[in-house]
Backbone as CSV, one residue per row, in Angstrom:
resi,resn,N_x,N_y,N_z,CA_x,CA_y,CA_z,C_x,C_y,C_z
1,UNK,-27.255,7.457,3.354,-25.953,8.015,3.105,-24.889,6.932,3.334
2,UNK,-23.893,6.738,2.642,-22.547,5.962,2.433,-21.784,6.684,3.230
3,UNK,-21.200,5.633,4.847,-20.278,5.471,5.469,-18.834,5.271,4.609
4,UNK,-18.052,6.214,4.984,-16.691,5.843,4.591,-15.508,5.543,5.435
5,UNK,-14.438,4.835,5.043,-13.548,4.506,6.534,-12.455,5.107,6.335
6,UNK,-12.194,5.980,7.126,-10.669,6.983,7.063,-9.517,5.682,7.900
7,UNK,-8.605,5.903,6.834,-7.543,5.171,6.924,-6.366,6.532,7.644
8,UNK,-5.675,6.412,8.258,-4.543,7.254,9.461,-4.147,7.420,7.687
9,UNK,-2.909,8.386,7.511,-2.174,8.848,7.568,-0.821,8.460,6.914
10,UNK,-0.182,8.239,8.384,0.919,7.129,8.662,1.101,5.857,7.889
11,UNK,-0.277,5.401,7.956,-0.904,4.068,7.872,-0.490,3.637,6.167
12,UNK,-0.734,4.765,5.428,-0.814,4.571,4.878,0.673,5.374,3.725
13,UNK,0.883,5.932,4.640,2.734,6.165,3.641,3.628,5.433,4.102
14,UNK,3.530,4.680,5.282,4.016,3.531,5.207,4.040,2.233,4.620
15,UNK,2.793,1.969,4.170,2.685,0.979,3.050,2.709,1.405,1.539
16,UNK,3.167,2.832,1.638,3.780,2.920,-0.230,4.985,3.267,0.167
17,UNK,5.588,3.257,1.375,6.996,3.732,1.509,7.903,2.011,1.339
18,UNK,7.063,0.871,1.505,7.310,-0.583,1.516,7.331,-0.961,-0.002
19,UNK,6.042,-0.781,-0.834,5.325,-0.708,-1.723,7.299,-0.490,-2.767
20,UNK,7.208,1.245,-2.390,8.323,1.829,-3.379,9.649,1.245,-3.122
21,UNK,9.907,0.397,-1.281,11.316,-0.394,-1.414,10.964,-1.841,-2.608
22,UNK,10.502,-1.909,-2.559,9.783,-2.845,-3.007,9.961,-3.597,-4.490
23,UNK,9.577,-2.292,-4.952,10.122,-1.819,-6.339,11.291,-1.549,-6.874
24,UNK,12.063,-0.070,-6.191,13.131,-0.251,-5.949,14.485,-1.319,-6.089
25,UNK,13.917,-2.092,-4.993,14.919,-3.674,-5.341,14.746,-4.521,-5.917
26,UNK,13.386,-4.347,-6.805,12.999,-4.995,-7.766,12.470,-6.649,-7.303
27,UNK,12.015,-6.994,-6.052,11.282,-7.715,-5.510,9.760,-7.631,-6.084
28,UNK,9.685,-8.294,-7.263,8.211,-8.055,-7.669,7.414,-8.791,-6.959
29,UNK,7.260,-9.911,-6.182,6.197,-10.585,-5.711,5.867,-10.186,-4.651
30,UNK,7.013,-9.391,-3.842,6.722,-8.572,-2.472,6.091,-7.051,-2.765
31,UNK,6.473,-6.964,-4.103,5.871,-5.321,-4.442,4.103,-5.139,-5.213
32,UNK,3.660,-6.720,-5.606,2.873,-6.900,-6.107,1.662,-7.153,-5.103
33,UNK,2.196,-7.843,-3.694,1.204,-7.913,-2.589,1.356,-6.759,-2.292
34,UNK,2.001,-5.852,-2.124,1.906,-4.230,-1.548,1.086,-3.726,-2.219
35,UNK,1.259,-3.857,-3.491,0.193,-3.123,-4.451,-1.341,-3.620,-4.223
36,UNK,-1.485,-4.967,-4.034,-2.622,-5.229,-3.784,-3.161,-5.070,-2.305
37,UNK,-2.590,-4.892,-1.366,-3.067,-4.388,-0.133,-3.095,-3.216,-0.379
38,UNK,-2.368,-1.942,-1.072,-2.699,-0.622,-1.132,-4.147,-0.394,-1.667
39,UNK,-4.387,-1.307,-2.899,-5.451,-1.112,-3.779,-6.626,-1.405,-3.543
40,UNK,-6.566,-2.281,-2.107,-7.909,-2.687,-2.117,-9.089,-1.779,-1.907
41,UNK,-10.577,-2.213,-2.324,-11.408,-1.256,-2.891,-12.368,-1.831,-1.590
């Protein structure tokens, strides 16, 4: 059976709450590492 890793919560609407300032101010290179730390698989 496949272990999975629960990520908090918090943890993680805080890094699309960064993610969406991000965007927002139109900082793409800071919104593009957000995206890729959100996304990782």
């Amino acid at each position: 059976m496949k272990t999975e890793k629960v990520i908090p919560y918090d943890l993680v609407a805080t890094k699309m709450n960064h993610w969406y300032v991000a965007i927002k101010k139109n900082w793409v290179g800071r919104a593009e590492k957000c995206e890729k730390k959100l996304c990782k698989k």
